[in-house]
C-alpha positions in Angstrom: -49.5 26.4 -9.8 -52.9 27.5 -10.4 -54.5 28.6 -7.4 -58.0 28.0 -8.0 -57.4 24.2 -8.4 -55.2 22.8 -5.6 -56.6 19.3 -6.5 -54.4 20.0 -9.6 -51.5 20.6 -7.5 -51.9 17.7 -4.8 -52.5 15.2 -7.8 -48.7 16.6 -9.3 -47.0 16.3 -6.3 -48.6 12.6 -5.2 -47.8 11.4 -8.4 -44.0 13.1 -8.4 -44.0 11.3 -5.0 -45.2 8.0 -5.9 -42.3 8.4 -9.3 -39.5 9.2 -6.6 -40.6 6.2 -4.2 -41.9 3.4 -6.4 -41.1 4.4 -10.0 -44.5 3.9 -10.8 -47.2 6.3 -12.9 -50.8 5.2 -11.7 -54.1 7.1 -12.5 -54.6 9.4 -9.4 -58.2 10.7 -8.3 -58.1 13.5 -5.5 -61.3 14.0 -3.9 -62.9 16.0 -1.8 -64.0 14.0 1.6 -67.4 13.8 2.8 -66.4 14.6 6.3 -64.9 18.1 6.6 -62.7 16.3 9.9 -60.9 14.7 6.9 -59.5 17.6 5.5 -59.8 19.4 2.5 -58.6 17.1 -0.3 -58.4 12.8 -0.2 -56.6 10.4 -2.1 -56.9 6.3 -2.1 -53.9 6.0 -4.5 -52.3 3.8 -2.2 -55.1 0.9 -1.8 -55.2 0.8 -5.4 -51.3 -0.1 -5.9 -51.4 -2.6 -2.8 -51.5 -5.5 -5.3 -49.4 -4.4 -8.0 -46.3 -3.2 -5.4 -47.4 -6.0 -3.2 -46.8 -3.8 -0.2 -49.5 -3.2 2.4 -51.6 0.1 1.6 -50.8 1.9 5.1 -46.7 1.1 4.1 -47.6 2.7 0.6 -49.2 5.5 2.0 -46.6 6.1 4.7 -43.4 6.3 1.8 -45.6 8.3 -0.7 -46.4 10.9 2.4 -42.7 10.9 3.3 -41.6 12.2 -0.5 -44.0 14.3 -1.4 -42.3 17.7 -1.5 -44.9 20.5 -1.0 -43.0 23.4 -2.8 -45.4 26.1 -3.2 -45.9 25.1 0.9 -49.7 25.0 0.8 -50.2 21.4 2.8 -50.7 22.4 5.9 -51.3 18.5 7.2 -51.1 15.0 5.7 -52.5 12.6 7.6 -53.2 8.6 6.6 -56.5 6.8 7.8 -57.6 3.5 8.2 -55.6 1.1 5.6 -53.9 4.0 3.6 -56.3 7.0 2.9 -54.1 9.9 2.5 -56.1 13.0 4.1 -55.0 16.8 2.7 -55.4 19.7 4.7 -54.5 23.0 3.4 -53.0 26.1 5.0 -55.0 29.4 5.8 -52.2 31.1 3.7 -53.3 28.9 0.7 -57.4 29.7 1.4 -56.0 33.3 1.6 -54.6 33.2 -2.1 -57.7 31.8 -3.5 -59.5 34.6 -2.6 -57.1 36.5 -4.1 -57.6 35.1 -7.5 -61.4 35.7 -6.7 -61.2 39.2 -6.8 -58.8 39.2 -9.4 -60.8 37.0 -11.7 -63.9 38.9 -11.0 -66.4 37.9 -13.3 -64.6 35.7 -15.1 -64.1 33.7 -11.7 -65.0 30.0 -12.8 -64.4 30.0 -16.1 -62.0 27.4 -17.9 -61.2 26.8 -21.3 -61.8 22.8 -20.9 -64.0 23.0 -24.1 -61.3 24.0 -26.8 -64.0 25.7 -28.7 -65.8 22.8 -30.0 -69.1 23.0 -31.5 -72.0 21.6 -29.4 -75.7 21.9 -29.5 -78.6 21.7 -27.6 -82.2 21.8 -28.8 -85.1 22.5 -26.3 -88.7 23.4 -25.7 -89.1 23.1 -29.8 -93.1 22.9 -29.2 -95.5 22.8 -31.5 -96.7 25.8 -32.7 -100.3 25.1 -32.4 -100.7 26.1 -28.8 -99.5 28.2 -26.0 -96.1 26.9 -24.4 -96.6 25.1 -21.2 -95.0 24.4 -17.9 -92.8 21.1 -19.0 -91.8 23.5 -21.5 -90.2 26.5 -19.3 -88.6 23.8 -17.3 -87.0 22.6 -20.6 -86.7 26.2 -21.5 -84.6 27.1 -17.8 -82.7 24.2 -17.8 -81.5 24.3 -21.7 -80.8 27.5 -21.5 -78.4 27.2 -18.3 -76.7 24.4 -19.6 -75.7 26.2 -22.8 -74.6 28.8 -20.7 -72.3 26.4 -18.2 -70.9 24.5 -21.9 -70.0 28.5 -22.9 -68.4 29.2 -19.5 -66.0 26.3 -19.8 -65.2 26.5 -23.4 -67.1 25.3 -25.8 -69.0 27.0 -28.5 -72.3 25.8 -27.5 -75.7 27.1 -29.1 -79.4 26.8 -28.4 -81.9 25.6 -31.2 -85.4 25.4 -31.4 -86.8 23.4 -34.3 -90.5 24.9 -35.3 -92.6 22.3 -36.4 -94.1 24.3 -39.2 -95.5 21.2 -41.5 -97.5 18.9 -41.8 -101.4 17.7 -40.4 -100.9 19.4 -36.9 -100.4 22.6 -38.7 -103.1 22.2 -41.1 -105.3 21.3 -38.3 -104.4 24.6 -36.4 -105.7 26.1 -39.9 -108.7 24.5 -39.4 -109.4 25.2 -36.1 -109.1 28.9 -36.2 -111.1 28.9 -40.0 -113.8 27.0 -37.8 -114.1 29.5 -34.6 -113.1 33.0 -37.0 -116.3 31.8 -39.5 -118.1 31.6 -35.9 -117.6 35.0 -34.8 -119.4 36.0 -38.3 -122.5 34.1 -37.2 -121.5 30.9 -39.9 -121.3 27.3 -38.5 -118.0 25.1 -39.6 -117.9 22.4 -38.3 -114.6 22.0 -35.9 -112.6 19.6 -37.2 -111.9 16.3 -35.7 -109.1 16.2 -33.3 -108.9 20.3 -34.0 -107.5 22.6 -31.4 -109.9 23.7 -28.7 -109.1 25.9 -26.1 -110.2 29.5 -25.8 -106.5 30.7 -27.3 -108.1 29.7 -30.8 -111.2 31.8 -29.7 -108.9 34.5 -29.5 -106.9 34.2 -32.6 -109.9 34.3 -34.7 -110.5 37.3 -32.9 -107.6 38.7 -33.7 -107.8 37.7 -37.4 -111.1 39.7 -37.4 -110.2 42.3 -35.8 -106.8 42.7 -38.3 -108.6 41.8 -41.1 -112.4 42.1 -41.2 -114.6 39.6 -43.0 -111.6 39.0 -46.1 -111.6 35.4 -45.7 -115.4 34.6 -45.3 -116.1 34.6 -49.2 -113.0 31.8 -49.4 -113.5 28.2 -50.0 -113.0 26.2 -47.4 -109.6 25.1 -48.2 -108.4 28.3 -49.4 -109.8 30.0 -45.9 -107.8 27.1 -43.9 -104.8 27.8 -46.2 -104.9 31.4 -45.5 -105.7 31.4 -41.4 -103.1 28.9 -41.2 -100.0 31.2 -42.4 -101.7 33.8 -40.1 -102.3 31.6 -37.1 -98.6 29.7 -37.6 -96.9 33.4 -37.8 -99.1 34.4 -34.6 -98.1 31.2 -32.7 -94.7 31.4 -33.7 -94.4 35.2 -32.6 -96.2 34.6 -28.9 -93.8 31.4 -28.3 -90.4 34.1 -29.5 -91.5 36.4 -27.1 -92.2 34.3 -24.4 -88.7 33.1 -24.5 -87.3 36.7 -25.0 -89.5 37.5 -21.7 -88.0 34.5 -20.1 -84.5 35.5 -20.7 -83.8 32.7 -23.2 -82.8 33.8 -26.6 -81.7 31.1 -29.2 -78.8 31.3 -31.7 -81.6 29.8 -33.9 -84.9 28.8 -34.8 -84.8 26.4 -37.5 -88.1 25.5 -39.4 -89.0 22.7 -40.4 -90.4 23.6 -43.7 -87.1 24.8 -44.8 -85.9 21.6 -44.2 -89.2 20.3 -46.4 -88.6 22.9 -49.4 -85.0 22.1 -49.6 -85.3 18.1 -49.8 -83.2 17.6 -47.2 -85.0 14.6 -46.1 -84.9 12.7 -49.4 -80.9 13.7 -49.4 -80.6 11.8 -45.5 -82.8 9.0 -47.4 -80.1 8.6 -50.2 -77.5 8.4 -47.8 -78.9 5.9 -45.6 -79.4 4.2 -48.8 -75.7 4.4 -50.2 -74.7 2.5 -46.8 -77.1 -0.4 -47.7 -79.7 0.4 -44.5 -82.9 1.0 -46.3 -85.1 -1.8 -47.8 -88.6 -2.1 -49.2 -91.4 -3.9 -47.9 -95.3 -4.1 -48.2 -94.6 -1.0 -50.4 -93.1 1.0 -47.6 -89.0 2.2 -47.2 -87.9 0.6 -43.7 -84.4 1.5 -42.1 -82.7 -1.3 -40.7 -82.6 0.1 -37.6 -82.7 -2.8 -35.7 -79.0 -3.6 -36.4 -78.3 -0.1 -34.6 -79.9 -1.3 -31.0 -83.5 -0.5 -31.7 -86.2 -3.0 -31.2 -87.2 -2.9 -34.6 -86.9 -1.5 -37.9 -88.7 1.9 -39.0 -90.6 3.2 -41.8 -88.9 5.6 -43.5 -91.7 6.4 -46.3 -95.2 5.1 -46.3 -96.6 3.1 -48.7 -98.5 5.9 -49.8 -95.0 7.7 -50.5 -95.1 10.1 -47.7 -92.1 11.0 -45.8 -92.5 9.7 -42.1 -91.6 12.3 -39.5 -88.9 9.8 -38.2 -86.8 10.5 -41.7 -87.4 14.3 -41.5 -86.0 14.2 -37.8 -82.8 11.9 -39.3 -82.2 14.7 -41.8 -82.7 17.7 -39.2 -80.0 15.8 -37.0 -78.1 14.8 -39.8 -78.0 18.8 -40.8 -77.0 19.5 -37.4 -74.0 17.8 -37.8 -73.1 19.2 -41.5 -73.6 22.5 -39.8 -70.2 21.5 -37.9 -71.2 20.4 -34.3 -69.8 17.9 -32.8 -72.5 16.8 -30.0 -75.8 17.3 -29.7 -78.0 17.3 -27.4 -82.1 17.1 -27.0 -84.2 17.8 -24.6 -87.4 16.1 -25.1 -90.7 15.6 -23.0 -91.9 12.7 -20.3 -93.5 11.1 -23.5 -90.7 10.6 -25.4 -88.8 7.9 -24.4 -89.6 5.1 -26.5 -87.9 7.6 -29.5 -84.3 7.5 -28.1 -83.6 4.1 -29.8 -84.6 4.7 -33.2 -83.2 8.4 -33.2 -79.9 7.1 -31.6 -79.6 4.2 -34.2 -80.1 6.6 -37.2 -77.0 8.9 -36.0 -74.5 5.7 -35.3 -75.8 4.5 -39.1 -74.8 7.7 -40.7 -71.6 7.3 -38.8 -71.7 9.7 -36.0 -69.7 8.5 -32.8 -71.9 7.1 -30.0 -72.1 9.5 -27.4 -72.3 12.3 -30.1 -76.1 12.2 -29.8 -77.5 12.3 -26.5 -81.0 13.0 -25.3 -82.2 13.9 -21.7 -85.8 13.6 -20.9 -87.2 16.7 -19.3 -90.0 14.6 -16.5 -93.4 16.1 -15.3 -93.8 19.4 -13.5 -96.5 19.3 -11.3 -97.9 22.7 -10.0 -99.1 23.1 -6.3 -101.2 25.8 -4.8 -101.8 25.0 -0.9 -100.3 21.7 -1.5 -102.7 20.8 -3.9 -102.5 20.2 -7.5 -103.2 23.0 -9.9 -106.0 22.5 -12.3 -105.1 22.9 -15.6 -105.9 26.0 -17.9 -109.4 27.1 -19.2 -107.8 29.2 -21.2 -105.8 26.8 -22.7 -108.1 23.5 -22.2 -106.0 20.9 -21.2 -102.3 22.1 -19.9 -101.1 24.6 -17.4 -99.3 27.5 -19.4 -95.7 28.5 -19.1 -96.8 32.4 -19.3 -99.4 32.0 -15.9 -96.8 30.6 -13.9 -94.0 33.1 -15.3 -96.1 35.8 -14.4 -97.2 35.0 -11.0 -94.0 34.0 -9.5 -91.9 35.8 -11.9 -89.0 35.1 -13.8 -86.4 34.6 -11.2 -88.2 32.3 -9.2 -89.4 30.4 -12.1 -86.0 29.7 -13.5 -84.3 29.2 -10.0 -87.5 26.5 -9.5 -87.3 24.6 -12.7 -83.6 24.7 -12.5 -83.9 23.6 -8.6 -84.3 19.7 -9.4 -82.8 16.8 -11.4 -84.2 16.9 -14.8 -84.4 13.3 -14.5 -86.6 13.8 -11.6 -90.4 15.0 -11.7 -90.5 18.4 -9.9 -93.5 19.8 -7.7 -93.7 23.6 -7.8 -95.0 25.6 -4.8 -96.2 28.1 -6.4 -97.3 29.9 -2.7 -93.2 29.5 -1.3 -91.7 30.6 -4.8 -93.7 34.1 -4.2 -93.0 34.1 -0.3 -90.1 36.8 0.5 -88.9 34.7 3.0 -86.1 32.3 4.1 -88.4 29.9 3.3 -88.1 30.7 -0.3 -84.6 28.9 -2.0 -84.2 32.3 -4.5 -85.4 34.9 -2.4 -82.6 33.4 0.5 -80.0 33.6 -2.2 -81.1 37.2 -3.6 -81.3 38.5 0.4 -77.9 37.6 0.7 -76.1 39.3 -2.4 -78.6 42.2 -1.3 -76.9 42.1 2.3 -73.7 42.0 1.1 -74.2 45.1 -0.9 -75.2 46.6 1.9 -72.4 45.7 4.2 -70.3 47.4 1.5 -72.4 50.5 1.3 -72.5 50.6 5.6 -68.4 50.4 5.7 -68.3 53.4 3.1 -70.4 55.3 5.7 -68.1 55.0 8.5 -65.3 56.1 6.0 -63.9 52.3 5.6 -63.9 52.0 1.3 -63.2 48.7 0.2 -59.3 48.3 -0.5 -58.4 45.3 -2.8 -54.6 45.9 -2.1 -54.3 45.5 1.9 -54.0 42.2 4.0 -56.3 39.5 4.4 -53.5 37.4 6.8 -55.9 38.2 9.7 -58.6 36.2 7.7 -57.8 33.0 10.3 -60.9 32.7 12.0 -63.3 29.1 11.3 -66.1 30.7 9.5 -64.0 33.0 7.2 -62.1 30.2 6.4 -65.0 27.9 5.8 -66.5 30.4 3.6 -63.7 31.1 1.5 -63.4 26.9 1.0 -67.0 27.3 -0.5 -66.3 30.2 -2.7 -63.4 28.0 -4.0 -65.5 25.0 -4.9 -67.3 27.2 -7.4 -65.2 26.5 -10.7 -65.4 22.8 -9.9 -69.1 23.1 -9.4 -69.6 24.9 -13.0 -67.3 22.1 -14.2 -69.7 19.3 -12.9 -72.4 21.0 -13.4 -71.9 21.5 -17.5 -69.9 18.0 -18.4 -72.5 16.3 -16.4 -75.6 18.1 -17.3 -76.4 19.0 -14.3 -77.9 22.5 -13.7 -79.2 21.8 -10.3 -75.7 21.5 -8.7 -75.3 25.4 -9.2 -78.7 26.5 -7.2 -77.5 23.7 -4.5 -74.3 25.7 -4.1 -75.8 28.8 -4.2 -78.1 27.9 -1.2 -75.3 26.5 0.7 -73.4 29.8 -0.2 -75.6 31.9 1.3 -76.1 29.2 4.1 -72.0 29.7 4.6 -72.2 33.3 4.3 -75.0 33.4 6.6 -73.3 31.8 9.5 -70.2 33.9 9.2 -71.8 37.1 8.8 -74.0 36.1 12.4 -70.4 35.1 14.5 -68.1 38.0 12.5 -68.8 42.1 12.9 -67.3 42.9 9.6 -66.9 46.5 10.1 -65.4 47.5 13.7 -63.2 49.5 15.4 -60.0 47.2 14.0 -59.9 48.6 10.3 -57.3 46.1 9.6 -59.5 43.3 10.3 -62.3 45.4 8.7 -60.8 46.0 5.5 -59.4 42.0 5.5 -63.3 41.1 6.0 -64.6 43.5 3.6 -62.4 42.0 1.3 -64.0 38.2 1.7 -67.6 40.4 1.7 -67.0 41.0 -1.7 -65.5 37.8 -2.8 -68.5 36.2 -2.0 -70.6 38.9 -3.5 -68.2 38.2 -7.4 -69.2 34.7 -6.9 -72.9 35.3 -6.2 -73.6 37.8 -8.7 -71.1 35.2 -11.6 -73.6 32.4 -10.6 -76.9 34.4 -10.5 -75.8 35.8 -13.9 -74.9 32.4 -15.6 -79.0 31.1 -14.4 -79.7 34.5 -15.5 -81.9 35.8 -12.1 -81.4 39.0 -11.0 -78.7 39.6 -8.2 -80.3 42.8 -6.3 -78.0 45.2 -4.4 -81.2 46.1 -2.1 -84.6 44.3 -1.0 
């Protein structure tokens, strides 16, 4: 049996029990309890079958404890509660072997291979490239990232994407913009155009523009000037936003532009699709998809009545490619302002015959930034956002990610800026980081007194209540990764990693690991750096630093 899941095992030998007393094959969930008193693992099998054996649960549960064999001997106690919960404890020998398979597994501890290799996606951040990235955007940018990562450690061959969106009038208005503030700096007045881009960043791409290439563009026409500055200022954009991911420790499979969706049709070939399955129609001169009859409120323009592709049909064919490209799910991460575009996005996917559920999107809510528990004011550089780079900067990028990451995405986060650059307790990464740092040094201390670490001698003397309650929570860490990816939950692995270090914490104040009794040294030392594989495995998968000293 597989060590590192005894759920696994319990489940096989309840449902082997229940075959040998009832000839019966019911779905079985094993669980852990809420109450540690209850034991390690919990069943309710035997509630569930009251009606269908029509037997009292506490009978059912009695017969189903009485056959169930235990042949790898790892139940150290069943007990039955109430009307017929079955309670699991397991044996010390059992917690023993698990850390076994930690240090064998090393850093491959928590990995599964769940995901067969299927092709999944997730796109995120994907911000205009008109303007520094902000901070909703290195929340997206943490939490993508780390859930790629999780669908990678489990099996799947998951990818990040960011979609640039290189066309159309926010681009040409970028153009603009910078035309109207470079033609400034050579004492000529354009007029900034209305609705144009106007925070100091554009200020200092024209300067950089001049500086690069002098007066070359002043002699332009107007729309040859914008033309030109807008390559330039699209290229500069694009080039800040790369390396502020590559800074952030993100770096994408791809970065698919939307003009090369644009050049190559592909939007008129989703069109012609959508119109060989009958859901296009005209009206008032416009193309509308019958999206309605997919779950959205209403139907969509597809092309204006001017013939201009909507950006609705150019997003159907930039999923659609997604899907030619040979994934199987996809998944966006959009802003706080985005909701209302689920429907219509959703609809186009189940039209062109992609399995609901094979399109998801998860809104990425507001990130509010707190100084002295007030709200930060937004950027003067910028005008009207906070950016991503200030924040990154200040705190850093391990308390950055480990404080976007900290929080439900569905949930608005507040950001202390002050307690993410405390080194303190106080401070959820800094706690975590201490502890891998202290474990390195309890390593480093035992060499001193001539005690190296020995993977091959016993760890039977590893008995005591906190050594085994820590060794429990390193075990929960492949079911954690587990959740944390198929659910899409990031935050579940900085949870455990605070109550990790919590765990560690409290064994590390009642235990001396290295003492006079070198057995029991070398059987602690041993569960030191079990815990220090399973810190270090989770700190790399969020992709923060784990420091050997602070």
């Amino acid at each position: 049996m597989n060590r590192l899941k005894p759920d696994i095992y319990i489940k096989d030998e309840v449902a082997a029990a229940l075959k040998k007393a009832f000839d019966v094959e019911p779905d079985i969930v094993i669980e852990r309890p809420r109450q540690e008193a209850f034991g390690d693992f919990a069943t309710t099998v035997a509630l569930g079958l009251a009606k269908v054996l029509k037997m009292a649960p506490r009978k059912i549960a009695e017969a189903l404890v009485e056959n169930i064999v235990d042949a790898d001997q790892l139940i150290e106690k069943m007990s039955i509660d109430g009307p017929g919960y079955i309670n699991f404890t397991l044996s010390n020998h059992y917690w023993q072997s698990v850390l076994r398979g930690i240090i064998e597994a090393g850093p491959a501890f928590g990995e599964d291979t769940i995901g067969q290799n299927e092709k999944r996606q997730i796109e995120f951040v994907s911000a205009n490239p008109t303007g520094p990235l902000n901070v909703v955007s290195a929340r997206a940018a943490a939490v993508g990232d780390v859930l790629v990562s999780l669908l990678q450690k489990i099996g799947f061959a998951a990818e990040r994407e960011f979609y640039i969106n290189d066309a159309g009038r926010q681009v040409r208005l970028l153009g603009a913009s910078v035309s109207a503030r470079y033609m400034a700096l050579f004492d000529r007045n354009e007029a900034m155009p209305e609705d144009g881009y106007q925070g100091d960043y554009i200020i200092e791409l024209a300067q950089e523009i001049k500086d690069a290439h002098g007066d070359q563009f002043v002699a332009l026409s107007h729309e040859q000037r914008v033309e030109q500055l807008k390559g330039i200022a699209l290229a500069t954009m694009i080039g800040k936003q790369k390396k502020a991911m590559q800074d952030y420790h993100v770096n994408y499979e791809r970065w698919f532009h939307e003009s090369e969706l644009r050049d190559q049709n592909m939007h008129m070939e989703a069109l012609e699709r959508l119109h060989k399955k009958d859901l296009v129609y005209e009206k008032d001169g416009a193309t509308w998809f019958n999206s309605s009859a997919f779950g959205d409120e209403k139907d969509r323009v597809l092309i204006t009545s001017d013939g201009e592709p909507t950006y609705f049909l150019v997003d159907i064919s930039y999923h659609e490619n997604k899907f030619d490209r040979g994934f199987k799910w996809l998944l966006d991460l959009w802003g706080p302002d985005h909701h209302g575009y689920i429907p219509r996005m959703s609809a186009a996917m189940q039209a062109l015959g992609h399995p609901e559920g094979s399109f998801q999107v998860k809104i990425i809510q507001q990130v509010n930034m707190l100084r002295a528990g007030e709200v930060v004011k937004m950027s003067k550089r910028a005008g009207n956002i906070i950016e991503m780079a200030e924040v990154v900067n200040e705190v850093g990028v391990d308390a950055a990610r480990f404080f976007f990451i900290m929080r439900r995405l569905d949930s608005p986060l507040d950001f202390d800026i002050d307690l993410a650059k405390k080194q303190t307790d106080e401070n959820p990464v800094y706690y975590v980081q201490y502890a891998h740092a202290r474990l390195y040094n309890i390593l480093e201390f035992a060499r001193t007194q001539n005690i190296a670490l020995d993977h091959s001698q016993d760890i039977a003397m590893l008995t005591a209540k906190e050594e085994i309650a820590l060794i429990k929570k390193l075990g929960e860490y492949p079911d954690v990764l587990q959740k944390a990816a198929l659910l899409l939950e990031p935050h579940r692995i900085t949870t455990y990693l605070m109550e990790l270090a919590s765990t560690f914490h409290s064994f590390y104040q009642n235990n001396r690991v290295v003492s006079d009794d070198k057995a029991l040294s070398q059987a602690r030392l041993i569960l030191v750096d079990g815990t220090r594989v399973v810190i270090k495995n989770a700190l790399d998968l969020l992709k923060i630093s784990a420091p050997e000293r602070m």
